[in-house]
N, C-alpha and C positions, 0 to 999 in steps of 0.2 A: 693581664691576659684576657681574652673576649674570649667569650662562654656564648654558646647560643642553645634556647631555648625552643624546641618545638610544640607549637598551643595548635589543640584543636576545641573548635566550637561548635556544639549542635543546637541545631534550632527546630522549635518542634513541629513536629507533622500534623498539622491542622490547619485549616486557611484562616489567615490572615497572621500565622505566627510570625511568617520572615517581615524585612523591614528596608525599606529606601534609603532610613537614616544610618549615618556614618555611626558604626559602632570602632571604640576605642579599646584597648587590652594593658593593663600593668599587673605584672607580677611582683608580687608582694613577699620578700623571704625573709627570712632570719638573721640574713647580714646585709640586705639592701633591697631597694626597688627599680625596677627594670624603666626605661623608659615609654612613654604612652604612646602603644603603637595600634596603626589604623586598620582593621581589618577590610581589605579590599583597598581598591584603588582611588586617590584623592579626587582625578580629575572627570571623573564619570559617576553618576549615579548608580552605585551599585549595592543593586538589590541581594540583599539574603532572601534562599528562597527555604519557603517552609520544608522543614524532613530534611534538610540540606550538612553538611560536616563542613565548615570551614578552616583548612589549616594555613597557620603563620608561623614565622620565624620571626623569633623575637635575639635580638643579641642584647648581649649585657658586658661591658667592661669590667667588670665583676664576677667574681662567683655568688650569685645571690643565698645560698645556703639552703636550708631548707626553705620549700615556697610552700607558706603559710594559707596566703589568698592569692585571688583574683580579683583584680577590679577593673571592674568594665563602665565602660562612659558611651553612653550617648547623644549625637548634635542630631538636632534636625536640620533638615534643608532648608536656607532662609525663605523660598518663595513655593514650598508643598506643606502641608498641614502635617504635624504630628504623626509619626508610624510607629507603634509602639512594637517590640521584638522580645519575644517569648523565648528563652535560654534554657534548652532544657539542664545541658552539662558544658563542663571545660575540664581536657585533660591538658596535663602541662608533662613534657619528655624531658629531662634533663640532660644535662650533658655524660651524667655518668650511667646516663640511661634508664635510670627510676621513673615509674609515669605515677603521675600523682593524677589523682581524679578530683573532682569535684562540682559533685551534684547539683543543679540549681531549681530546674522548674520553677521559675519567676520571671513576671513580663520586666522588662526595663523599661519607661516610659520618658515622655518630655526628655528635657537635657539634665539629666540625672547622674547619679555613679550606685552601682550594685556591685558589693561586696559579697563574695563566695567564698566561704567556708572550705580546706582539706574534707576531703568528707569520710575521713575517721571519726567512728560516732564517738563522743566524750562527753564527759559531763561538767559542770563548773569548775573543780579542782584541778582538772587536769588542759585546761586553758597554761598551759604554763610559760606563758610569753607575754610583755607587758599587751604588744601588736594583738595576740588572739585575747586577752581582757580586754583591753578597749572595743574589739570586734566585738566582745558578748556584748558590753556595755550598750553599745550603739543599737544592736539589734533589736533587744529587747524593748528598748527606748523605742526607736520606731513603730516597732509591732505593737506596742500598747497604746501609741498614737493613733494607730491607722482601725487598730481594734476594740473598740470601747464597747463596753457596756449600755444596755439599754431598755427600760421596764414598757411591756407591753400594758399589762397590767399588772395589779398589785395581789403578791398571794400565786403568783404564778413563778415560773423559771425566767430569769432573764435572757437576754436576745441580744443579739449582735445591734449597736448605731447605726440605725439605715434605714430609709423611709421607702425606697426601693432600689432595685439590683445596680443601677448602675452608680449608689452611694459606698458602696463597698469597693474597698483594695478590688485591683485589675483581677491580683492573686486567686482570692476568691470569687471569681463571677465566672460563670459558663463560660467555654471557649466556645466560638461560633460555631464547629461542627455539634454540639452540645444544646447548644440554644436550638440551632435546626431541626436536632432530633425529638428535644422534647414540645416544643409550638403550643409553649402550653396556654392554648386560648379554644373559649370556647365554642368560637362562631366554625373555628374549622373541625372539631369533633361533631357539629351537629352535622359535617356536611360531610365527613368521613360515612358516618354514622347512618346516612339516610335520615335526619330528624328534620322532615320539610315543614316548615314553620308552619304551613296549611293544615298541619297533623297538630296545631296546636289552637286552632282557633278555637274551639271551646275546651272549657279545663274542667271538666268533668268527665270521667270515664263510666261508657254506659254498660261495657262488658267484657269479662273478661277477654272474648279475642279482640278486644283493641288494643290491648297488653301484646296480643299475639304477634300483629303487626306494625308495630314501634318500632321496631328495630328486627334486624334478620339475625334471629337466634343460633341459625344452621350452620353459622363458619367460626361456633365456640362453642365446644362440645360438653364442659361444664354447664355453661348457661341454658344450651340446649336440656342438659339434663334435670336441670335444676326445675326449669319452667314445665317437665312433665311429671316431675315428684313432688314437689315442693308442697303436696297438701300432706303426705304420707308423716305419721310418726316415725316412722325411723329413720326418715330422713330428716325430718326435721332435729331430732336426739344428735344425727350424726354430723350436724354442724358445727356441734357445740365439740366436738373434737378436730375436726379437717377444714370443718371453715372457712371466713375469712378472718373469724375472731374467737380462737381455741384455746386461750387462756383463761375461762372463764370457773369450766366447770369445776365445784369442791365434789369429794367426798363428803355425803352425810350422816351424819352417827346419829343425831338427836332431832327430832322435828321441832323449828323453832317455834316458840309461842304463839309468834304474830302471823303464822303461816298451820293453823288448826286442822290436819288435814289426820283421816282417824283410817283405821284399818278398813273397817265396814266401808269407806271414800274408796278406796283401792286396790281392796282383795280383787276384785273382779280383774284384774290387770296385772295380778303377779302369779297367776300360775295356781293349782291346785297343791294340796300340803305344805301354805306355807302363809306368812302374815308378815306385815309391815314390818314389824321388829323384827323378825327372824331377818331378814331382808335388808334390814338397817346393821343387824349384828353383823352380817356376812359382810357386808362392805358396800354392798348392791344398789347400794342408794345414793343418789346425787342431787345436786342443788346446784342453781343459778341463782341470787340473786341480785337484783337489780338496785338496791338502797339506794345504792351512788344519787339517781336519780329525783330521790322521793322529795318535795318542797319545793321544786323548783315549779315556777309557772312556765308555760310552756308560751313560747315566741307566737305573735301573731303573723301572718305572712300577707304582707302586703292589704292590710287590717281585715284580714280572716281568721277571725279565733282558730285556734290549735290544740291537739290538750298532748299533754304527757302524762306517765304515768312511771310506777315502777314493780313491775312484777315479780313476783319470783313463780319458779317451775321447777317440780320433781320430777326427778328424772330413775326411771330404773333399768340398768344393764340386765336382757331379761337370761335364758339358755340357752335362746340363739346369738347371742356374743351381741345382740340387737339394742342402744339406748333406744328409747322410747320417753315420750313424757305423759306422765301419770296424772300430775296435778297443776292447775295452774290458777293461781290470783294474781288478778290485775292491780290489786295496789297494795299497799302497805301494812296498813291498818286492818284488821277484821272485821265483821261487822255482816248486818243483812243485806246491806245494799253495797258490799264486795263479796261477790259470793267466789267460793273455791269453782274451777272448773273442770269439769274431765271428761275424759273419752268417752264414756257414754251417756252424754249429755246431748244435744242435739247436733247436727252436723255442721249446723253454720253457729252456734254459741262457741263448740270445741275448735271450729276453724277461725273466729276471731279472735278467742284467747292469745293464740298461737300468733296470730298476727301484733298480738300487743305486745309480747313477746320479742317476737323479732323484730318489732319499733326499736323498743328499748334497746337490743341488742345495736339494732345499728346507731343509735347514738353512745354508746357507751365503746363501740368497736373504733368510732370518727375520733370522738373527741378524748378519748384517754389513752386506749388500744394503742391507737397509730397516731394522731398527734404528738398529747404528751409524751408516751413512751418509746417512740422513737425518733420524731423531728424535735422537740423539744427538749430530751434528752442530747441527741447527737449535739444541736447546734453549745451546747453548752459544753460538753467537753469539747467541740470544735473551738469558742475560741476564749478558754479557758489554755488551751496546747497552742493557741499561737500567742497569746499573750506571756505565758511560764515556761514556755520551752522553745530555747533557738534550736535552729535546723540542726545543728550538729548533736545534739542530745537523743542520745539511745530510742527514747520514748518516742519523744517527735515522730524521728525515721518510721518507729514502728508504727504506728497512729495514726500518719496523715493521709494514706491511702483508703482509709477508714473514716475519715474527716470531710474529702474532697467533695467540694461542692453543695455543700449542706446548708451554708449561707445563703445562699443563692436562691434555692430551693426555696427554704424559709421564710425569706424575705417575700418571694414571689407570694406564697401562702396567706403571709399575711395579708399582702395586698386586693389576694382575687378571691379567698375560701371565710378567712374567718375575720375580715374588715366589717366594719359599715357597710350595709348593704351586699355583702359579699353573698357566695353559693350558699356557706350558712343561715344569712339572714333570707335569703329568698328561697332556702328549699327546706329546712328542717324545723322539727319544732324546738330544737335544743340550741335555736342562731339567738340573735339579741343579746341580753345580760346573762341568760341562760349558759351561753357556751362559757364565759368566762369565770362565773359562779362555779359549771362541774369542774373546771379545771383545776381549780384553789381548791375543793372538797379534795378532788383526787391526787391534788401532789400532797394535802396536809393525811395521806392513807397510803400513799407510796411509801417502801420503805426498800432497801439496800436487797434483803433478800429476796425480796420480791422480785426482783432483774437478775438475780442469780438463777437462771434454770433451774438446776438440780435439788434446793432448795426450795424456790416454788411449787415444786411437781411435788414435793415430800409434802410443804406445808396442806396444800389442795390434796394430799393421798389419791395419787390419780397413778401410782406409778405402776401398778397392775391392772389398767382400765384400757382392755379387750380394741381390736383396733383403733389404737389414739396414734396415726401416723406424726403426727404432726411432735405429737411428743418422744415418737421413736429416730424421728427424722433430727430434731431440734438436737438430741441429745449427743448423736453421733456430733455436730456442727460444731456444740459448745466443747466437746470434749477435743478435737483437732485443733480449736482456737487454742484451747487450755494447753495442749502440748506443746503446741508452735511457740505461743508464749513463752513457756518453761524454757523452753530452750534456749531461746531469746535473752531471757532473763540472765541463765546459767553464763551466757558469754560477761554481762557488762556488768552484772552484781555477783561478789564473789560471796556474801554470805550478810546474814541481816545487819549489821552492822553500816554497811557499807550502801543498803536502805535508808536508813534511817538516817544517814550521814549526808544524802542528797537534797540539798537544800530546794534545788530548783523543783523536785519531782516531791516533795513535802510543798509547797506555797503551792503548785498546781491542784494539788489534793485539797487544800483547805480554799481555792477558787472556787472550784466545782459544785464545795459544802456549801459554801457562805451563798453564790452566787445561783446556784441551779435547784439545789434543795433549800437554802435561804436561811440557813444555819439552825435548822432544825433538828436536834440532837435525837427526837425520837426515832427518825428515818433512820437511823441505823447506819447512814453513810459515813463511811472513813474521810477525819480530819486529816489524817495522817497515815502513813504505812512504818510498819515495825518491823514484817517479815517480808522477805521473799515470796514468802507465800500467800501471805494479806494482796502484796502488788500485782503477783499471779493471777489473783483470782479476781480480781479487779481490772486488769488490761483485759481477762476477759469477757468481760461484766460487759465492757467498752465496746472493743469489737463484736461481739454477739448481738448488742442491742441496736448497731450501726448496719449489721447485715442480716443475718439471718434474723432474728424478732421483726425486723422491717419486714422482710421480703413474707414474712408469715402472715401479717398483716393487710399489707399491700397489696401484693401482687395477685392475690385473688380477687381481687375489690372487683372487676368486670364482672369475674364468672358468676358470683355468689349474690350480685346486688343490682345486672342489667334487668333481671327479672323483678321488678320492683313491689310485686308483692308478697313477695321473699322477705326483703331488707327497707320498707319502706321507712321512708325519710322523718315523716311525720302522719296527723293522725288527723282530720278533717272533721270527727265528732267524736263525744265524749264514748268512754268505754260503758259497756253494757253493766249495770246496775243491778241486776235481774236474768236468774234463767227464763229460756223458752219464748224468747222476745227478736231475737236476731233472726233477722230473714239474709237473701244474697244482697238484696240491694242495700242492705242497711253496711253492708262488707266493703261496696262498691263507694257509696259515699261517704266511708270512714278513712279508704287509703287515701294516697295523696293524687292533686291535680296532674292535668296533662304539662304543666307549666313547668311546678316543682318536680316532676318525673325526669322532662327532658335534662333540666340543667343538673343533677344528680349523675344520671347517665350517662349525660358529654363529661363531667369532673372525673368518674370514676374509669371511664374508659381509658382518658387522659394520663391519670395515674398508676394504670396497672399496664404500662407500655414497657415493653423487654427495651430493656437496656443494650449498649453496645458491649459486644464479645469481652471485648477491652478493658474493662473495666467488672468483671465479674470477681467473685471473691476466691484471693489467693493470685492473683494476677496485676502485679507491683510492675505495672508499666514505668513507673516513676523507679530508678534506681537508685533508692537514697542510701541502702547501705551499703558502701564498697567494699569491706575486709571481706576473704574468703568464707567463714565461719559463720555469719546470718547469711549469707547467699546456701549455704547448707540448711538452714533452718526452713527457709522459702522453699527449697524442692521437698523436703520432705512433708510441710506442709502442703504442698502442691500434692504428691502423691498420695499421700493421705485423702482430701479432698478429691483426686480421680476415682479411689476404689468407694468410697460415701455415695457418689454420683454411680454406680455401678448397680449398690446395692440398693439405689433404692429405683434402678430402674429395673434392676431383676424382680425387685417387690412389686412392681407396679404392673408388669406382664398378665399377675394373675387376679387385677383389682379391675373389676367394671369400671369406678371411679376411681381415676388414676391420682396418686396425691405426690404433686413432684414440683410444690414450691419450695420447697427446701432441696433441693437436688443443686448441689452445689454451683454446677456450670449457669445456673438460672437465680445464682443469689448476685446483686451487688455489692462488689464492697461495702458502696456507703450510704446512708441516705440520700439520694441526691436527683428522686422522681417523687 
C-alpha cells in the first residue's frame, strides 16, 4: 500500500545560503528507504532561495517505519560553477501524522550526501539501530577528518588545522552576512576612524593634544571620559575593577618581600588614626602584580629598541568606597635604582609610574586576559565538541551556539594579530618571541579554578570590594548559565552514574585535558566527570568563558585603550631609575609612536564592534533541541537573562560611568569578534 510522506526544507536566511544546484531528499526509516526525490523541478534551474521553506511529497510503496534520517544529495549544474546550500532544518509529516524534525545548520557542497540525524538529543547507548550506529560511526569519522589538530607553538593550547579561514570546513567559516559585518581589515578602520595617514608622517608625538586630535573622542562617551581623567588616582584604582582587564586585582594581607614598601612610604595616603597593617588587617589593601611579565626582553619594533618591564602597585580601598594607588615599583627586583613610587613624589615621576603600569596591564590584558583566556580557550573546546560529540549528543546541542564561529575568528587572529609581522609584532612591546614566551608562562599558571568565577573571586578575596560592577554583573551571568545548565543536565543525566557511564562526553573531557591544557595534571582540569555536578560546573566553566569573560574583556577594548596613553601598547625608553628626574617630555618620548598608535587603535576599534541582535547570549537562533523540555530550559534562561539586563540597567541610572558590558542583551554568545 503507498504511504506518502510530507518533507519540508529550510534554507537559511543569509545571502548566498539558497543554491542553483539540484538538491535531492531520501528518507531513511526503520523498515526501509524511500526513493531519491528531486526538490524542485527537473527541467529548469531552479533556485532555492535564501530564508526560503521548501515542501515535497515524497511517496513510498512502503510503510518506511520509523524515519531515522534524512539524506540529501546534491548535483551541480554541468555548465555553472559549484553553489554550495546551507540547510538549516528538515521536517518529515508522516502518514499517521507525527512530524519528526530534524535540525541541520550545515552547508551541503559539491556533489556530496548529508545525513541528518532525528534531532532527539541522545547519547551513544541509545543509538539503538544498527542504521543510527553506523550514522554515529560515519559522522565522527568525518568530523575528525575535516577537524584536526594543530600546534601553533609548543607550550601553548592547541588550534584548529588551517593556515587561513578559507582552510576550514564551509561549517565553520563566517557566513557572508558575518564576514561583512566584521571587515576585519585594517585599511578600512583607519578610514572609518579618521586616521589620515598624513597624521602619521612623523611618529613622534610632540604633545599631548595631538593625542587629543587622532581621533574624535565625542561619539564614545567612555573614551571621552577616559581621556579627561585618566591622570586621576581613582580613576586610574577603578580600572582595575570595571576596566577592560578586571580580573587582576588580589586581596593583600602580607607585603611581599620583593615589593619593600613601609608604613612611614604610605601613611600619608591612608588617612588619620590608622597604619599600613591596621589597613592590611581590615582587608583594605590590594595588589596588582605583574610577574607574568618579568625576564622577558621586550620586542624591537621595526629595529626600535623597546623595554618592558613588570610592576607591581598597592592599591588602597580608601572611606570614600575610592581605590586609589599608593605604591608603585616598576620592576621586580628591589634595589636603589628601582625605587618604590608614590603619590607624593613629583608629578611627572608619579604620572609615569602609573603609565608603566598600565603598559603592563595592557599586555597582560592582550595576551592572557583575552587571548589565551578566551579565544584560545573557546577554540579548543570548539573543536575538541566537534571532534567527541555528533550533533545528536545532549552536549553538542547545548555547546554549539557557544562554539559558533570561533574557528574563524582564530584563524583570522592568527594571521593579522599575532603572525610574523603581525599588529603584535609592529605595535607592542610584548610581539616577537615575547608573545609566545607569555603565553607558555601563563597556561603553565592557569589552572581550572581559576575560570571558575566564584572560585576566582574567593581565591583573589575581592568578594566585598566596594563598587567592583564587573564582579557583581559577572556573577549574576555565571549563576543563570549555572542554572540553565542544571537543568539541562536534570533532563538527559538521571543521576552520577549515568555520567560517568558516557563514553562520548568522558574522551571529550580527556581532549580538552590532553589537547588545550596539554595534560598538565597540576591545572586542576577535569580528565573526567564523576558527578552531575562536576559536569555542571564545568558546562559552565565553558559557556561563561565563551560569553560573558569575553565580552568583559573585549568589548571595552575601544573605550579604555583609544586613549592611548591610558593602555599604551609599548614603551619607547627605559623606565626611570631614579626619583626627581622625569620631566613631561621624558613621558612623551616614553609612550609609543604615531605608527604603533594608529594600528593599536584600528585593531581595537575592530574588535570591540556590537555584534548582531542575533546572536546575543541566550538567543539559540539555531534550534538544535527539539523535545518540549530543553525548549523550557531556553525560556527560562531567556527570562532570567531579561530581568540581569533590567538590573543592571536600573544600576546604571545612578552611575556617572555606566558599566553595561555585562548586560546581557550586549554579550555574545560566543567568541567570535
Amino acid at each position: 500500500m503507498s504511504v506518502q510522506y510530507e518533507v519540508a526544507l529550510a534554507t537559511g536566511n543569509f545571502p548566498k545560503a539558497g543554491t542553483i544546484d539540484k538538491i535531492f531528499v531520501t528518507l531513511v526509516g526503520s523498515l526501509g528507504n524511500s526513493e531519491r526525490v528531486l526538490v524542485g523541478l527537473a527541467w529548469i534551474i531552479n533556485k532555492i532561495q535564501e530564508g526560503s521553506v521548501k515542501t515535497i511529497k515524497i511517496q513510498s510503496e512502503n510503510d518506511l517505519g520509523e524515519i531515522l534520517l534524512v539524506r540529501l544529495y546534491k548535483d551541480k549544474h554541468t555548465l555553472l560553477p559549484e553553489d554550495s546550500w546551507y540547510c538549516q532544518y528538515v521536517t518529515v509529516k508522516a502518514p499517521d501524522q507525527r512530524v519528526y524534525s530534524f535540525p541541520c545548520y550545515s552547508w551541503l557542497e559539491d556533489e556530496n550526501t548529508l545525513d541528518i540525524i532525528e534531532g532527539t538529543a541522545r547519547k551513544k547507548h541509545e543509538y539503538q539501530s544498527a542504521i543510527l550506529e553506523q550514522h554515529w560511526i560515519n559522522e565522527l569519522r568525518s568530523r575528525q577528518e575535516a577537524y584536526q589538530w594543530s600546534t601553533y607553538a609548543p607550550g601553548i593550547p592547541r588550534c584548529i588545522k588551517a593556515k587561513r579561514s578559507s582552510d576550514l570546513p564551509k561549517d565553520a567559516q563566517f557566513t557572508l552576512d558575518r564576514k561583512v559585518h566584521i571587515a576585519f581589515n585594517l585599511d578600512s578602520a583607519f578610514l572609518e576612524l579618521g586616521l589620515n595617514p598624513l597624521k602619521l608622517l612623523t611618529n613622534v608625538w610632540t604633545n599631548v593634544g595631538e593625542f587629543r586630535n587622532f581621533v574624535d573622542f565625542s561619539k564614545v562617551p567612555v573614551a571621552a571620559y577616559v581621556m579627561k581623567h585618566w591622570k586621576e588616582d581613582p580613576f586610574f584604582g577603578y580600572q582595575y575593577l570595571n576596566g577592560s582587564n578586571p580580573q587582576l586585582i588580589k586581596q593583600c594581607q602580607t607585603i611581599p618581600a620583593k615589593f619593600p614598601v613601609t608604613n612611614e612610604m604610605v601613611s600619608p595616603f591612608l588617612g588619620p588614626n590608622t597604619t599600613l597593617q591596621q589597613e592590611l588587617q581590615k582587608g583594605n589593601i590590594f595588589l596588582v602584580d605583574y610577574e607574568l611579565l618579568d625576564g622577558f626582553p621586550a620586542h624591537s619594533i621595526f629595529g626600535r629598541q623597546q623595554y618592558l618591564e613588570a610592576p607591581m602597585c598597592l592599591l588602597y580601598m580608601n572611606p570614600q568606597d575610592e581605590l586609589i594607588p599608593i605604591a608603585i615599583q616598576i620592576k621586580q627586583e628591589p634595589g636603589p635604582h628601582n625605587p618604590i613610587f608614590l603619590p607624593s613624589d613629583s608629578k611627572y615621576d608619579w604620572r609615569l609610574a602609573k603609565i608603566w603600569a598600565r603598559h603592563a596591564d595592557t599586555q597582560v590584558h592582550q595576551l592572557v586576559s583575552h587571548l589565551l583566556k578566551t579565544h584560545l580557550f573557546a577554540e579548543v573546546f570548539s573543536v575538541a565538541t566537534l571532534r567527541k560529540l555528533p550533533n545528536a549528543h545532549p552536549i553538542f546541542k547545548l555547546l554549539m551556539p557557544h562554539l559558533k564561529f570561533t574557528l574563524d575568528i582564530n584563524t583570522a587572529a592568527r594571521n593579522l594579530l599575532i603572525s610574523d609581522g603581525g599588529v603584535f609584532d609592529q605595535a607592542f612591546s610584548t610581539g616577537g618571541e615575547a608573545k609566545v614566551q607569555i603565553l607558555q608562562r601563563a597556561l603553565e599558571q592557569t589552572t581550572y579554578s581559576s575560570l571558575c568565577l566564584p572560585e576566582d573571586l574567593a581565591f583573589r578575596r575581592v568578594e566585598h570590594l566596594p563598587r567592583y560592577y564587573y564582579r557583581d554583573d559577572a556573577l549574576k551571568i555565571w549563576f543563570a548559565i549555572n542554572r540553565f545548565v542544571e537543568s539541562i543536565m536534570d533532563i538527559y543525566y538521571q543521576n552520577d552514574a549515568s555520567v560517568q557511564e558516557d563514553s562520548e562526553l568522558q574522551d571529550w573531557a580527556m581532549e580538552i585535558f590532553t589537547e588545550g591544557f596539554l595534560a598538565r595534571q597540576s591545572s586542576g582540569f577535569p580528565m573526567a566527570f564523576q558527578t552531575k555536578a562536576d559536569l555542571t560546573k564545568y558546562l559552565t566553566m565553558v559557556i561563561f568563558t565563551c560569553s560573558g569573560r569575553h565580552a568583559a574583556v573585549n568589548s571595552g577594548q575601544y573605550d579604555w585603550g583609544s586613549w592611548m596613553p591610558n593602555n599604551p601598547s609599548t614603551m619607547q625608553k627605559p623606565p626611570p631609575s631614579e626619583k626627581g628626574k622625569a620631566r613631561k617630555l621624558d613621558i612623551m618620548c616614553t609612550l609609543p609612536g604615531k605608527k604603533e598608535t594608529a594600528a593599536v587603535v584600528a585593531t581595537i576599534y575592530l574588535l570591540s564592534k556590537t555584534s548582531p541582535i542575533s546572536t546575543k547570549l541566550g538567543v539559540y537562533i539555531e534550534e538544535r533541541f527539539t523535545e518540549a523540555a530543553p525548549k523550557v530550559c531556553i525560556e527560562k534562561f531567556q527570562q532570567d537573562l531579561l530581568q540581569i539586563t533590567d538590573e543592571i540597567r536600573k544600576r546604571n541610572e545612578d552611575l556617572e560611568l555606566k558599566y553595561d558590558y555585562l548586560q546581557p542583551n550586549l554579550i555574545e554568545n560566543s567568541v567570535a569578534i
